[in-house]
C-alpha positions in Angstrom: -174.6 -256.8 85.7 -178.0 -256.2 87.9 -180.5 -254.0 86.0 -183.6 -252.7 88.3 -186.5 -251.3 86.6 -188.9 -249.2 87.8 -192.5 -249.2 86.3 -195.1 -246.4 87.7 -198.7 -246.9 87.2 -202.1 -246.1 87.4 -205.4 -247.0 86.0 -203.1 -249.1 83.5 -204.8 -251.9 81.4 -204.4 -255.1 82.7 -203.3 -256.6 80.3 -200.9 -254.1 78.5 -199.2 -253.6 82.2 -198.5 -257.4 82.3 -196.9 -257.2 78.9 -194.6 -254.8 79.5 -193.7 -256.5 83.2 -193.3 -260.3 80.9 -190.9 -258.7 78.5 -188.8 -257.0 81.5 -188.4 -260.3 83.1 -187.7 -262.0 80.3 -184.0 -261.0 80.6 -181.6 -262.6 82.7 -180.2 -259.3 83.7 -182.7 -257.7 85.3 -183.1 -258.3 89.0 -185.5 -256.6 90.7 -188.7 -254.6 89.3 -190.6 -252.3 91.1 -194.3 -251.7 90.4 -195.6 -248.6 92.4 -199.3 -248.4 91.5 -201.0 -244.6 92.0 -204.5 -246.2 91.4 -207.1 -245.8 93.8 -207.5 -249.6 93.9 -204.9 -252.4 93.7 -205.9 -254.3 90.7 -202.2 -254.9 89.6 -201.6 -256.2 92.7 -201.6 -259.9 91.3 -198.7 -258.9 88.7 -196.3 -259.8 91.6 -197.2 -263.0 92.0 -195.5 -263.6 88.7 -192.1 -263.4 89.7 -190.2 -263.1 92.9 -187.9 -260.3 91.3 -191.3 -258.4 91.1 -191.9 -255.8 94.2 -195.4 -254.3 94.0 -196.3 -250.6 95.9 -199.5 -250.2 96.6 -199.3 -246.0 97.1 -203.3 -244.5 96.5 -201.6 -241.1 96.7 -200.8 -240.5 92.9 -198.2 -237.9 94.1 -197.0 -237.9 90.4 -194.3 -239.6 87.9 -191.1 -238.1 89.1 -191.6 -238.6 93.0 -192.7 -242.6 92.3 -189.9 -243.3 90.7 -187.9 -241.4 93.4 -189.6 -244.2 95.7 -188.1 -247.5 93.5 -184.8 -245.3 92.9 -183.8 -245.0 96.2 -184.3 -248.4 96.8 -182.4 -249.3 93.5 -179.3 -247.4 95.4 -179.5 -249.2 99.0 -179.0 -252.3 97.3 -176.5 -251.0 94.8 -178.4 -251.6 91.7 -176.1 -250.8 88.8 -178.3 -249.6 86.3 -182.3 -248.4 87.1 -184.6 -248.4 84.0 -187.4 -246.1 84.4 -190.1 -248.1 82.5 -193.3 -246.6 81.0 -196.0 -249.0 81.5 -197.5 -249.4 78.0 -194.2 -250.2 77.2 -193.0 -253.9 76.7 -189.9 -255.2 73.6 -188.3 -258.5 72.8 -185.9 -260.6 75.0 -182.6 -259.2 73.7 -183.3 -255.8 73.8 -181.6 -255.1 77.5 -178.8 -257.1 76.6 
């Protein structure tokens, strides 16, 4: 089972954003997630160095929550993700939660 997970952000709290990204990754299931940062800077940027399943998007346009996840979605389907968990970014749980 491969479990993508998209995360949209912008002007998020450092270090709230890298607790929800720690408890995603925690899980052996998930194998990809996408962070697709609206800010006008890319502070976050150093989130992806955490993991290689992480993919950062730097996108300054903030053209809102529904089209940035439309971005990691469609990649989600060209590599046939299973399931895509649209991820708020204040958001983070334990380690057995996905399973």
């Amino acid at each position: 089972m491969n479990i993508f997970i998209g995360i949209e952000t912008y002007k998020n709290n450092k270090q709230i954003q890298n607790k929800a990204v720690v408890s995603c990754l925690k899980s052996f299931l998930v194998e990809k997630l996408y962070i697709v940062d609206n800010s006008p800077t890319d502070d976050l940027k150093a989130l992806a160095k955490l993991d290689n399943r992480i993919e950062y998007v730097f996108n300054p346009s903030n053209p809102g929550f529904g089209a940035v996840h439309n971005i990691d979605m469609r990649k989600s389907i060209k590599i046939s993700a299973k399931y895509h968990l649209v991820l708020n970014p204040d958001v983070y749980f334990e380690q057995e939660v996905l399973e």
